[in-house]
C-alpha positions in Angstrom: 8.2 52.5 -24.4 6.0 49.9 -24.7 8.9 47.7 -26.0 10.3 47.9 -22.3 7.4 46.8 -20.8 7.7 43.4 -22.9 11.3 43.2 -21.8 10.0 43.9 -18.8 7.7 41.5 -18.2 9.5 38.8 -20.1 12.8 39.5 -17.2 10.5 39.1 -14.2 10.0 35.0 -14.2 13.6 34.8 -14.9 14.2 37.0 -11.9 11.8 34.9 -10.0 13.6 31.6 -10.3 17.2 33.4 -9.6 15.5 34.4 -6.0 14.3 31.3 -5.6 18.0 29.8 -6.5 19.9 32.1 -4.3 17.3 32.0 -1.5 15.1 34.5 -1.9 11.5 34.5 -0.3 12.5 32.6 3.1 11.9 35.3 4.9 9.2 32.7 6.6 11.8 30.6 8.3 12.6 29.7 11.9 15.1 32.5 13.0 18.2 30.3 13.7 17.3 27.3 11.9 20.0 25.6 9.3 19.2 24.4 6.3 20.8 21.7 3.7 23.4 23.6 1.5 22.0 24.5 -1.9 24.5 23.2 -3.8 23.4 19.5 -3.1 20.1 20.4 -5.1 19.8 21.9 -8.4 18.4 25.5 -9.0 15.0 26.7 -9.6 13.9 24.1 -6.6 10.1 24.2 -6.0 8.8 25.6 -2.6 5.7 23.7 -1.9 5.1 20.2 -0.9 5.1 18.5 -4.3 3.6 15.0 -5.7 7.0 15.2 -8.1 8.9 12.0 -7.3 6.1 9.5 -6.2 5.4 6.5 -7.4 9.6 5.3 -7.4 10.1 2.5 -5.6 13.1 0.8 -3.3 14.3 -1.5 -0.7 16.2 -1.3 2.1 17.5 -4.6 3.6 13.9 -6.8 3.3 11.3 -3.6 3.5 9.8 -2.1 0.2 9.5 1.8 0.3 7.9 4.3 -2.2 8.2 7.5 -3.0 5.2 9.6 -1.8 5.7 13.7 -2.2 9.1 16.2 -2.8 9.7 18.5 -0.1 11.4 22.0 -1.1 15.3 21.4 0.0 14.8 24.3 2.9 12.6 22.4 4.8 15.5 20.0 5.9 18.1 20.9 7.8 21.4 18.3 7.2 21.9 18.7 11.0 18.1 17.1 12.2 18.8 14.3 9.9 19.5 10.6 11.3 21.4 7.6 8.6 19.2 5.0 7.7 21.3 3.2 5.3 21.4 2.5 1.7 18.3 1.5 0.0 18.2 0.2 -3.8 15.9 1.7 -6.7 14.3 -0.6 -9.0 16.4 0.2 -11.6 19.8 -0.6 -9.5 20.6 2.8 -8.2 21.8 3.2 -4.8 19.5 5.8 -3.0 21.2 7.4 1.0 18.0 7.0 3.2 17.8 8.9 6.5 15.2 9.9 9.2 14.3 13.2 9.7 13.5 15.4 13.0 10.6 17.4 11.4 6.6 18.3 12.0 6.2 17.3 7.7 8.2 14.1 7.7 6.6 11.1 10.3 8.4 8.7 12.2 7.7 5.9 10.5 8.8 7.3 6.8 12.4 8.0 5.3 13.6 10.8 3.3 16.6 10.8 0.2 18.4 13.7 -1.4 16.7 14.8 -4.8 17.2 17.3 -7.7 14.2 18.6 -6.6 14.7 18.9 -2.7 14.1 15.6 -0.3 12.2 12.6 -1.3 9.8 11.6 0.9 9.8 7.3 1.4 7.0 5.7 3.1 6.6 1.6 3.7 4.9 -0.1 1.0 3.1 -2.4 3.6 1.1 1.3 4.3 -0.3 1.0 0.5 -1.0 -2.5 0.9 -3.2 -2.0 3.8 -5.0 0.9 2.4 -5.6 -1.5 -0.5 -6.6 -4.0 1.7 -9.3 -2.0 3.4 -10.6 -1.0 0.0 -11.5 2.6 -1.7 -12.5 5.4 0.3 -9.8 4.3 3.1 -7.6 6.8 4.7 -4.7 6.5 7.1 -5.2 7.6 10.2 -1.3 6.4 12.1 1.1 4.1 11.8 3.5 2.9 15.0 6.6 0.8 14.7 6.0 -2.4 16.5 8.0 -5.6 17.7 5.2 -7.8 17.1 6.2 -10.9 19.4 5.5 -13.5 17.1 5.1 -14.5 13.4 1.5 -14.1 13.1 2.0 -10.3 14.3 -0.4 -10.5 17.4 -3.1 -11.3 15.4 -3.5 -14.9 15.2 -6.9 -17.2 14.2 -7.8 -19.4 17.1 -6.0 -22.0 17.2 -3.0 -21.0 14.5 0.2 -21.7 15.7 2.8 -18.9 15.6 6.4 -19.2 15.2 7.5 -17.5 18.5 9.9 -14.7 17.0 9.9 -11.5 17.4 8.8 -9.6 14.3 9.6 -6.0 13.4 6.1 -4.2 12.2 3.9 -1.4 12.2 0.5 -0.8 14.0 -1.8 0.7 11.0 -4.9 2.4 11.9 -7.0 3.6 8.9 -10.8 4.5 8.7 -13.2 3.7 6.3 -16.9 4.6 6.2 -17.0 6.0 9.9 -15.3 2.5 11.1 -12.0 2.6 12.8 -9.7 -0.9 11.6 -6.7 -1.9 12.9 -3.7 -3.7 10.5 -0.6 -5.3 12.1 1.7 -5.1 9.2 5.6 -6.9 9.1 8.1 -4.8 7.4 8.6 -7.6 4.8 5.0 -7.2 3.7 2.6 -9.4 5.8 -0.9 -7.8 6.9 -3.5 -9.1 8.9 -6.6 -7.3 10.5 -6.7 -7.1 14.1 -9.5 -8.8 16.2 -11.0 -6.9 19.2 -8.6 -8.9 21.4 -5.9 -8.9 19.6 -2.6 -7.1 20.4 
């Protein structure tokens, strides 16, 4: 008897993953929602927000992206998914970027098929403004902007701006209690915004 409780319990994590596999457990979903076909992913996906994944790195056209967190593949539907084109990896391989409709992916970031579920991509010029602002910095939003210039709306007196319109992001991160503005170019250029500045 007490050699069927070992088989048992050795079964029951094997069981476990096959649910998970086949679909088991989403018994939380939106009634009527669609979700990406399971056989794009591999089995045994995870089903929480993960860290898995971060840290890789890619360009699309002239803006630097990195990987941030894996979300499980049900938490995507195919459908609520929007081309962004084709970025590259730093190690040559062609990654299919799109945007996503969805409360846990932002505007402003990009998502990729994974073995694990969907890679979350955010801009790089996001890490370089945390790091700019120093440690014990957190993001509070980030808005696309057409910055009318070259010196992103936030020019010294008297610096003179190439007059071109310049695709960016508004960053807003706090730091000890203080509110600071970045105005960020998708190549990579940061600059803190004065009080006037816009």
């Amino acid at each position: 008897m007490m050699d069927l409780y070992r088989r048992i319990a050795i079964a029951l994590p094997a069981l476990a993953v096959i649910l998970v596999a086949c679909g088991g457990g989403d018994n939380d979903r939106t009634p009527g929602a669609t979700t990406t076909p399971r056989e794009q992913f591999t089995p045994g996906l995870a089903t929480a927000v993960t860290t898995e994944g971060a840290g890789r790195t890619a360009t699309l056209g002239a803006e630097a992206f990195v990987s941030d967190r894996t979300l499980p593949a049900d938490r995507l539907s195919a459908e609520r998914l929007e081309d962004a084109g084709t970025a590259t990896a730093a190690d040559g391989q062609t990654i299919p970027m799109a945007r996503a409709a969805s409360d846990e992916v932002a505007a402003w970031e990009l998502v990729s098929p994974d073995a694990a579920g969907w890679l979350v991509w955010r801009p790089a010029v996001v890490d370089g403004v945390l790091e700019d602002a120093g440690a014990g910095a957190t993001l509070v939003s980030v808005e696309d902007v057409n910055w009318p210039t070259a010196c992103l709306g936030a020019a010294s007196a008297g610096e003179v701006c190439a007059q071109v319109v310049t695709p960016g992001y508004r960053i807003v991160i706090e730091q000890g209690g203080e509110t600071i503005t970045y105005h960020a170019s998708r190549a990579g250029q940061i600059r803190r915004a004065t009080s006037g500045g816009d």
